[in-house]
C-alpha positions as CSV (number, residue, x, y, z in Angstrom):
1,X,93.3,123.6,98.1
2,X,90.5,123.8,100.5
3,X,86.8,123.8,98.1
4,X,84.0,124.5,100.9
5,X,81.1,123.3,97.8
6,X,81.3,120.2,96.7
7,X,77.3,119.3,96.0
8,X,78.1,118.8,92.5
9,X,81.0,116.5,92.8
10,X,79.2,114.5,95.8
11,X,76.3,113.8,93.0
12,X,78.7,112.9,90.0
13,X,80.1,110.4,92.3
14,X,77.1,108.7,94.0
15,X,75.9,107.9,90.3
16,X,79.5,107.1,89.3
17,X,78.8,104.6,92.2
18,X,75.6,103.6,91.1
19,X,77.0,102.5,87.3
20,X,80.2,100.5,88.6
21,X,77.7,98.7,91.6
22,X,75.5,97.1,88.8
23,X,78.2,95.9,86.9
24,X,79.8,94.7,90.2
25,X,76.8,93.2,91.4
26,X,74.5,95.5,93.2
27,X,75.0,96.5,96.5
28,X,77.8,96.4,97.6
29,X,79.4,99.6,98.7
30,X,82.5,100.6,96.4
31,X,83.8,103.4,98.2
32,X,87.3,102.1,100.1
33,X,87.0,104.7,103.1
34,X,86.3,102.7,106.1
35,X,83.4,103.5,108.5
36,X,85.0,101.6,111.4
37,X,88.1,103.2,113.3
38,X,89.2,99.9,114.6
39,X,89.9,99.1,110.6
40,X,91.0,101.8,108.2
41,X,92.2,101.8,104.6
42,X,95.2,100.4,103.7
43,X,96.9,102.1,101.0
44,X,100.4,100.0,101.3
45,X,101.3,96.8,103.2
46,X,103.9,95.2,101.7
47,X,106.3,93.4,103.9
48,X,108.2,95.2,106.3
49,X,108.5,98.9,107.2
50,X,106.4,101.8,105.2
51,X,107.4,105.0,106.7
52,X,107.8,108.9,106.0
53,X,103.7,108.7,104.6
54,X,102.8,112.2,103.7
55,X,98.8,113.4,102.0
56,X,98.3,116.1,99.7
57,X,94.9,116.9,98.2
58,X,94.6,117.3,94.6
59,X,92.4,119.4,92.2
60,X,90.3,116.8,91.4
61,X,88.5,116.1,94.9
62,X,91.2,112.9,95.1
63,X,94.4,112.7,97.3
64,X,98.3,111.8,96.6
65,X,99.5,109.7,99.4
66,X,103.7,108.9,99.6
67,X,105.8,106.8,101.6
68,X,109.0,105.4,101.7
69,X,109.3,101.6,101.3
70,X,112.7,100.9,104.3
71,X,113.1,97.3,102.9
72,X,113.7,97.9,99.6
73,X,116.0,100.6,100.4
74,X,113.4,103.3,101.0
75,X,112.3,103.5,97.4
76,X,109.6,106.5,97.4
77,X,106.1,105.3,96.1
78,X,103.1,107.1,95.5
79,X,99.5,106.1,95.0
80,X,96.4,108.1,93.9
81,X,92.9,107.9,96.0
82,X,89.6,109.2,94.7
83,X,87.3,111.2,96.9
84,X,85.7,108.0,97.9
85,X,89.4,106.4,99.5
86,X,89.7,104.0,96.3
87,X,93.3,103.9,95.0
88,X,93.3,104.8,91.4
89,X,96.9,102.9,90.5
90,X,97.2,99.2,91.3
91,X,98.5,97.7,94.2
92,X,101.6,99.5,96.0
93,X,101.2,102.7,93.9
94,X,103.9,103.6,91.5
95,X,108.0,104.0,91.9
96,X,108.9,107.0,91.7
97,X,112.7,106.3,93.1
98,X,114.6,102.8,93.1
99,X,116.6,103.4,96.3
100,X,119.6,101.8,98.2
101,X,119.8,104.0,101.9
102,X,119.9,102.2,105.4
103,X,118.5,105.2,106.8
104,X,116.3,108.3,105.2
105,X,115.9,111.9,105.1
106,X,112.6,113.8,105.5
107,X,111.6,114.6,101.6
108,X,108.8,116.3,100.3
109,X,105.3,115.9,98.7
110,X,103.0,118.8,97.1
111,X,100.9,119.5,94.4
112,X,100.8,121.9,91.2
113,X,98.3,124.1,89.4
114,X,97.4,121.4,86.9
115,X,97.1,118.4,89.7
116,X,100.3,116.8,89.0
117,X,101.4,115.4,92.4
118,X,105.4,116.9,93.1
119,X,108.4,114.9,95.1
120,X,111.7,116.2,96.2
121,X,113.8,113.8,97.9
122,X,117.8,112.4,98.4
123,X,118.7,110.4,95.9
124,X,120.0,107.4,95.6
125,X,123.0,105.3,97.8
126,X,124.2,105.8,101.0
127,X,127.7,107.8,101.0
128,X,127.9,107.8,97.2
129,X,130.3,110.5,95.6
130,X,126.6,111.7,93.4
131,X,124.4,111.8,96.3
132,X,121.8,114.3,95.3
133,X,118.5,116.0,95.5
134,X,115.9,115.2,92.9
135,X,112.1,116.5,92.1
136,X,109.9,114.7,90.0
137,X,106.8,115.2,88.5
138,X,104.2,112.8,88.3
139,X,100.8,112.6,86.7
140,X,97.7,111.9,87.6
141,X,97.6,108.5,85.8
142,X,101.1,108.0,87.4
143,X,103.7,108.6,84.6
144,X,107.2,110.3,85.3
145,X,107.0,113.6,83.5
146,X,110.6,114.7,84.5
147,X,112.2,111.7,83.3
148,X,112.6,108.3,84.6
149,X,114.8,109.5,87.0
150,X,113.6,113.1,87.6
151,X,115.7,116.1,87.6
152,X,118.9,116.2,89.7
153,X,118.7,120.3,91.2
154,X,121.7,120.1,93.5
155,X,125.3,120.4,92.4
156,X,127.4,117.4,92.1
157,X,129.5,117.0,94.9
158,X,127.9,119.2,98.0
159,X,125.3,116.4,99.0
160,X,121.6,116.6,99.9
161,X,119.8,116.0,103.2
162,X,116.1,117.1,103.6
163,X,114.5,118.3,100.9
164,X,111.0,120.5,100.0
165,X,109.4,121.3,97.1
166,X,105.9,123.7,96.9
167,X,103.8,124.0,93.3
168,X,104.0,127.6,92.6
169,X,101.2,129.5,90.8
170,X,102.8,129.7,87.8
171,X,102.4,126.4,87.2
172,X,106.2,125.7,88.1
173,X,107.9,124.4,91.3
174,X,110.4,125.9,93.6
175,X,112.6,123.1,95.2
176,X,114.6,123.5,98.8
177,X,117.0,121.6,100.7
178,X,119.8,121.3,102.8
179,X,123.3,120.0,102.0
180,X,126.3,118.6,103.8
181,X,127.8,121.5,104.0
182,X,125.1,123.6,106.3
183,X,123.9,125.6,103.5
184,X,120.1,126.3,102.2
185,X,119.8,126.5,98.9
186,X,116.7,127.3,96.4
187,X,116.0,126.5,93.0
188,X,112.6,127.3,90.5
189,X,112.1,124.8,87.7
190,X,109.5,125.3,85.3
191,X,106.6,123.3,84.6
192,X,109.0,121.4,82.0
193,X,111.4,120.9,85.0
194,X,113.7,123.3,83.7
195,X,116.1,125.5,86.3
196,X,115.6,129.1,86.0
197,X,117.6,130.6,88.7
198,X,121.2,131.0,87.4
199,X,123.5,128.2,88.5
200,X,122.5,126.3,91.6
201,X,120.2,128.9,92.6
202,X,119.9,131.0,95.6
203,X,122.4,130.1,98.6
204,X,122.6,130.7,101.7
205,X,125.3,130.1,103.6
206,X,126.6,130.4,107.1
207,X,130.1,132.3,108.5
208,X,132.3,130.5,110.9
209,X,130.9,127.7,113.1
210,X,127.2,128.2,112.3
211,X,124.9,125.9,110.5
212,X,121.8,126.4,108.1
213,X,119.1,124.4,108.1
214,X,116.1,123.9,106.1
215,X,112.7,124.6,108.0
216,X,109.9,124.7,105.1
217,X,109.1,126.2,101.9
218,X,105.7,127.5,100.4
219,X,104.7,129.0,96.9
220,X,103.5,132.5,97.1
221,X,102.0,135.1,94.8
222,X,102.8,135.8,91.2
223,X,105.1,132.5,90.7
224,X,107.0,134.0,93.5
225,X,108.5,131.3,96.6
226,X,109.2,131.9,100.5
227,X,111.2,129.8,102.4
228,X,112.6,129.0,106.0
229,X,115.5,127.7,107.9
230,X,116.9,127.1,111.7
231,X,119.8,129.3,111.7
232,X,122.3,127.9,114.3
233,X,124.8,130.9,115.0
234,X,126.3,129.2,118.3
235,X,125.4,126.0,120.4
236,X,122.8,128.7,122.5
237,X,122.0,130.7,119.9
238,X,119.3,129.0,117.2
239,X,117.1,131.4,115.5
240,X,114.1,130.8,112.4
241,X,114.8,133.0,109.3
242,X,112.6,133.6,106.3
243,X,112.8,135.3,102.9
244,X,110.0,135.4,100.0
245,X,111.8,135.1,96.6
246,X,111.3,136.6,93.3
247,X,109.7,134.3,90.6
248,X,112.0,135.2,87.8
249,X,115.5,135.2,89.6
250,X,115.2,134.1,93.1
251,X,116.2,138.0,94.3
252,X,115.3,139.0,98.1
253,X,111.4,140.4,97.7
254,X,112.4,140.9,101.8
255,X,115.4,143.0,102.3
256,X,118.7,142.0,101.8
257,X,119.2,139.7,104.7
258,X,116.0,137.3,105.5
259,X,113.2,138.1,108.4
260,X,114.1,137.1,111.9
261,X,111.0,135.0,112.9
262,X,112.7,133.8,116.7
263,X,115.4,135.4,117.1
264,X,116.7,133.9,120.4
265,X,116.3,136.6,122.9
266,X,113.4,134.6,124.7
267,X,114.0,131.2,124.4
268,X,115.9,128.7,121.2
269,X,114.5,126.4,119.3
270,X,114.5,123.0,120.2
271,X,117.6,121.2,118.5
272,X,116.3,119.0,115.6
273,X,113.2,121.1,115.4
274,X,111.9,122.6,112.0
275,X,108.7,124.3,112.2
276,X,106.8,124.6,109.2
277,X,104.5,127.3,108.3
278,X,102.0,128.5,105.6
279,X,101.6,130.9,102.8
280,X,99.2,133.4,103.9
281,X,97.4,133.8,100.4
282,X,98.2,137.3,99.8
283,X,101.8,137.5,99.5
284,X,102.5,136.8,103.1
285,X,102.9,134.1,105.7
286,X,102.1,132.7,109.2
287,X,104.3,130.7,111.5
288,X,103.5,128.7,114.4
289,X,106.6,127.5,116.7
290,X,107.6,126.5,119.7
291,X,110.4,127.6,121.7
292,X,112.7,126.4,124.7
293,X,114.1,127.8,127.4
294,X,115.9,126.1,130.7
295,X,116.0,123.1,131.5
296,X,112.3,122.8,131.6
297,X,110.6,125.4,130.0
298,X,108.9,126.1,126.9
299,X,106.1,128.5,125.1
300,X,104.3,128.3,121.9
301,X,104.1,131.3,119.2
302,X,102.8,132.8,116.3
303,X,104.0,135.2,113.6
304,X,102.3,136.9,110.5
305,X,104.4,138.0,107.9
306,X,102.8,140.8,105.2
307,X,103.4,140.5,101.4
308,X,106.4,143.2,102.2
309,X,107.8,141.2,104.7
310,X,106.7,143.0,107.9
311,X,105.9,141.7,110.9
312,X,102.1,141.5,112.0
313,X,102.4,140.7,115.4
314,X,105.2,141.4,118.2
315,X,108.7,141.3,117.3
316,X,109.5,138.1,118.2
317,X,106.2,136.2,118.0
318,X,103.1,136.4,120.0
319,X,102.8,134.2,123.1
320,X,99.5,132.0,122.0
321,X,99.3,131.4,125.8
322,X,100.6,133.8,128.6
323,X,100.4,130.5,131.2
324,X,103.5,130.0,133.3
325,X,102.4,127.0,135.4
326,X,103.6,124.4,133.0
327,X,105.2,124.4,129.7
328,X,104.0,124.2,126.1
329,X,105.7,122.4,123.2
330,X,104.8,121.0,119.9
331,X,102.9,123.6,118.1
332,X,101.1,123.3,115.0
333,X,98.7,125.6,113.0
334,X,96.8,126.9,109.9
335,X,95.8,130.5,108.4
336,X,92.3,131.2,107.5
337,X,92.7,133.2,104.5
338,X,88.4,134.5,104.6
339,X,88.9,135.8,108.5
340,X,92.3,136.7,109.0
341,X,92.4,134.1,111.9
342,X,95.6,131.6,113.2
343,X,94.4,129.2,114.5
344,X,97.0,126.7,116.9
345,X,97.3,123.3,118.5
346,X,100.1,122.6,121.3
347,X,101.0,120.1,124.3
348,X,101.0,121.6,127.8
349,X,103.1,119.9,130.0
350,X,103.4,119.7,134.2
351,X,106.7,118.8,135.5
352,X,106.7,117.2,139.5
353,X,109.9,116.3,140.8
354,X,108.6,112.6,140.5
355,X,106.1,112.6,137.3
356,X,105.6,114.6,134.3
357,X,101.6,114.9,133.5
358,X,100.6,116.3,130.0
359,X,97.3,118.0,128.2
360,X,96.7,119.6,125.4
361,X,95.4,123.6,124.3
362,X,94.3,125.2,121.3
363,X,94.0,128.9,120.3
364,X,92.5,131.4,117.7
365,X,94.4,134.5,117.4
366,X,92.1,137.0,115.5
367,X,92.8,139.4,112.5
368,X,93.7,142.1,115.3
369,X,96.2,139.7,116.9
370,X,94.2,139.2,120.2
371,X,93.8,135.8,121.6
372,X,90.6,135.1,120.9
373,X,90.2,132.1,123.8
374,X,91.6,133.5,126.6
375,X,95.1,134.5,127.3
376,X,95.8,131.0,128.2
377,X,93.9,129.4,124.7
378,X,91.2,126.8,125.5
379,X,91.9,123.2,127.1
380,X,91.4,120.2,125.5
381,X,93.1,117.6,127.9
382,X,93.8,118.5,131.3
383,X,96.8,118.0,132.2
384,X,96.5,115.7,135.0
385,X,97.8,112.2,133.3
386,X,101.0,110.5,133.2
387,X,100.5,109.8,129.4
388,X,101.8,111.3,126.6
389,X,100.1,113.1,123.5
390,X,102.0,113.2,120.3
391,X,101.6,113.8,116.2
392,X,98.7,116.7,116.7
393,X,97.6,117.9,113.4
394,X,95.3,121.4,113.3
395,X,93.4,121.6,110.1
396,X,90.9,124.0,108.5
397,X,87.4,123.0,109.1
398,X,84.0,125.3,107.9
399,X,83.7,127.9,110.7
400,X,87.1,126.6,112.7
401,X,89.4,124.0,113.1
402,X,90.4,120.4,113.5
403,X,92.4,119.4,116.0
404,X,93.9,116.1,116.2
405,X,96.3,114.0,118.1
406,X,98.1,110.7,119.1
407,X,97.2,109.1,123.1
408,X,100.9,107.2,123.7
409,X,99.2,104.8,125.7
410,X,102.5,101.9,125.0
411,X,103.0,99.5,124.1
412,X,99.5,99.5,121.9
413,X,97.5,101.2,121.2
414,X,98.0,104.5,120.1
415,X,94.7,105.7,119.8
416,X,94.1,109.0,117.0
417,X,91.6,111.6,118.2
418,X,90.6,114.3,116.3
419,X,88.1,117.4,118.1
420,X,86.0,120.0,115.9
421,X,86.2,123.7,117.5
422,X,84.0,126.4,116.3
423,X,85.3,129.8,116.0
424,X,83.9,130.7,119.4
425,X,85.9,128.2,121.1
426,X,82.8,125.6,121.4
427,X,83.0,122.2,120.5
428,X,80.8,121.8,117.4
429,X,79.9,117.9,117.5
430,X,78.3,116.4,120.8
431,X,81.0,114.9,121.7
432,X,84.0,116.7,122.4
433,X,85.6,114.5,119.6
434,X,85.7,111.3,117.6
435,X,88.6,108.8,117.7
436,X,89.6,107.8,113.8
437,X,91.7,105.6,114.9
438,X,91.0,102.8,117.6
439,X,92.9,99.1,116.4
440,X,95.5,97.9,119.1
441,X,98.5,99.2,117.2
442,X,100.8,101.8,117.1
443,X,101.0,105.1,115.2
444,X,104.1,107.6,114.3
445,X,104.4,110.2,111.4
446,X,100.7,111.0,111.7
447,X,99.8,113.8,109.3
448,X,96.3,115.3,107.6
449,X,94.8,117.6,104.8
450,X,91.5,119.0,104.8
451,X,89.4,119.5,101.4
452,X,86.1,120.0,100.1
453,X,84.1,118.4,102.8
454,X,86.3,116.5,104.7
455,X,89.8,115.6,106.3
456,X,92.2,112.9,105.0
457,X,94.7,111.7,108.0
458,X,97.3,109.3,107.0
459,X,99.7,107.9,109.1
460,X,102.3,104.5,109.6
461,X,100.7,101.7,111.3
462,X,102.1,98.6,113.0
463,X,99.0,96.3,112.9
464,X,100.5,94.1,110.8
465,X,104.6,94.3,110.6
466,X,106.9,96.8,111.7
467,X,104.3,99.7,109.4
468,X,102.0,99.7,107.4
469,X,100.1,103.0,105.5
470,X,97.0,103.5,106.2
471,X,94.3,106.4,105.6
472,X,91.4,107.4,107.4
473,X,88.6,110.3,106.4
474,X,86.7,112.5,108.6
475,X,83.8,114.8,107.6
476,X,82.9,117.9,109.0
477,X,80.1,116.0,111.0
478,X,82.5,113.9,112.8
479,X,81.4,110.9,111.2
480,X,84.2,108.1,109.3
481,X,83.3,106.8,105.7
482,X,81.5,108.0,102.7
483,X,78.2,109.6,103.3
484,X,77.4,109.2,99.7
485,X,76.7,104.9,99.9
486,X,74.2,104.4,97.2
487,X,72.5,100.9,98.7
488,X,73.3,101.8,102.2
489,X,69.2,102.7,102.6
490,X,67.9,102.2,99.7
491,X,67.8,104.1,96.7
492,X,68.1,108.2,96.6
């Protein structure tokens, strides 16, 4: 949930600050978000490998952050941050699943209508006759409320692979994943964790040779669900589908069979690729994607779905750039609900028959569906360099959008950037952007969410071991820390 004022909550926790500091001895500063980009919070380091970290922000101006914890079988842990970056639980976070896998499946973090942080994941040994997919629900003070061991929503005996789950506005949660068997399949529990979709839920299932796979899933209006999947009809032939379903028995609010987002005739998608997308606030939803075609080629789209499942913009997606000099991968995007506006980050790419050279573009397609910045979107890196970008994030910022991304420069470091665009197409600070991220290490599964008056980026980090978690804020000045630091200048 994105909250645009947040005076009142600033104040409430500069003298929440002020209390704690004189029982703590004055001035020191108590808020954990770092002000230095060459060392950010560290929200897990335990020995070995934390991967899979995921952020959500919750009602209460503080953040969920996840991860899965590879030595110890990747268990899934959580941990709670205030709006200052200090983690609520003790050291580690909380288990929320006692593992035994040698490898791991993508699963799922989100948050419901009372601030309750939700978890879908595989559960819970490698090649086990009950592997399964689970959701819990966990409180804000960390407590299982599903049950120690959460509740089991696939069937016994089809498997489960990657996994989603999306708070609905009901207060319930509508869970999605993938099984061994190629299928999608849907369920709704209630806020008690209770199935209410008859059986296993809503199914969808490939003919012949084709596959299923899940994509994403969002909550939508009146309790109701959408979701999305890679449909693989032939080896040449991979499409995106998407269906909204009803709150009270999972029935097709679409038409019978689900909306074709891509549907193949100008270019696939990318094997192993599963866009997500997000709901649109009105019943609807917007997709950004990438698709590839050739040997060499790729473009970068955009779709906006209406609450009655029609399409917005051309059938098959609107080109976000009409440049054919290179190709353009990697897309990744938000809605803004108050303007009507898509706004979408993507890597351009120059291939020579010695080098390939990349840079990075952004767009804003307005409530018409015309490209706002140009027919070939506005440049952000040039792409005139041997070295890679990777892990962009494009978040909602007041009056536009962040975008940020991952400078391969390997071994170490990876360097995170993140660049504030107005609207317009200007860059708001006086820099083009600000680097979060600076220590000699390297990044992978960067991710972000934006709230009240800043962005949370999250990420795995290989300062120390093989990864670490590690959190870093940004405000919508472009400046790292907390603002807010009682003793920083004397008192307010």
């Amino acid at each position: 949930m994105n909250r645009w004022s947040c005076f009142g909550a600033r104040r409430a926790r500069q003298w929440a600050a002020l209390g704690l500091g004189l029982v703590a001895f004055g001035g020191q500063a108590l808020a954990q978000w770092s002000n230095d980009p060459a060392v950010n919070t560290v929200v897990a380091d335990a020995a070995g490998e934390q991967t899979l970290p995921k952020v959500v922000a919750a009602p209460d101006g503080g953040y969920y952050v996840s991860w899965a914890d590879a030595p110890n079988g990747y268990d899934i842990r959580l941990q709670k941050l205030d709006a200052a970056g200090n983690a609520l639980w003790a050291p580690g976070g909380v288990l929320v699943a006692d593992r035994s896998f040698s490898f791991v499946y993508d699963y799922s973090l989100a948050v419901d209508t009372a601030g309750n942080a939700l978890l879908a994941f595989h559960c819970c040994e490698n090649n086990s006759a009950d592997e399964h997919i689970v959701a819990q629900r966990m409180s804000p003070q960390g407590a299982p409320l599903w049950g120690a061991n959460g509740v089991t929503v696939s069937s016994a005996g089809e498997g489960g692979l990657v996994s989603r789950i999306a708070g609905t506005s009901d207060g319930g949660a509508a869970v999605a994943w993938a099984n061994a068997t190629s299928q999608v399949r849907v369920q709704k529990l209630d806020a008690q964790g209770a199935p209410q979709w008859a059986g296993a839920g809503v199914t969808y299932a490939p003919t012949g040779n084709g596959k299923f796979l899940l994509s994403d899933l969002q909550a939508s209006d009146n309790g109701n669900a959408i979701v999305s999947f890679q449909a693989q009809l032939a080896n040449f032939n991979r499409q995106l589908w998407t269906q909204k379903l009803a709150s009270a028995d999972g029935a097709s609010l679409w038409g019978a069979s689900p909306v074709v987002i891509s549907d193949n005739s100008s270019g696939i998608l990318q094997l192993g690729y599963f866009p997500p997308f997000v709901d649109d606030g009105a019943g609807g939803a917007v997709y950004v994607w990438y698709v590839v075609s050739g040997l060499n080629g790729g473009n970068v789209r955009a779709q906006h779905v209406d609450a009655a499942g029609a399409k917005k913009l051309a059938a098959n997606g609107l080109d976000l750039t009409i440049d054919a000099t290179q190709s353009h991968y990697n897309a990744v995007g938000f809605y803004d609900r108050a303007t009507g506006d898509i706004y979408a980050l993507w890597q351009d790419v120059r291939i020579t028959p010695t080098q390939r050279y990349y840079g990075m573009s952004a767009q804003r397609v307005d409530a018409t569906g015309a490209r706002a910045w140009g027919d070939n979107g506005k440049t952000l890196l040039a792409t005139d360099l041997p070295i890679t970008t990777s892990q962009f994030t494009a978040l909602p910022a007041p009056g536009g959008m962040l975008a940020g991304w991952v400078t391969d420069t390997l071994p170490n470091p990876t360097p995170m950037a993140v660049a504030r665009i107005a609207a317009n197409g200007d860059y708001v600070w006086s820099t083009p952007w600000t680097t979060v991220k600076t220590a000699t290490s390297n990044v992978s599964r960067a991710g972000g969410v934006a709230s009240a008056d800043q962005a949370v980026y999250v990420w795995s980090d290989s300062a120390a071991d093989e990864g670490d978690v590690r959190v870093q804020n940004l405000r919508y000045d472009g400046t790292l820390g907390d603002s807010d630091t009682i003793f920083e200048s004397g008192f307010e």
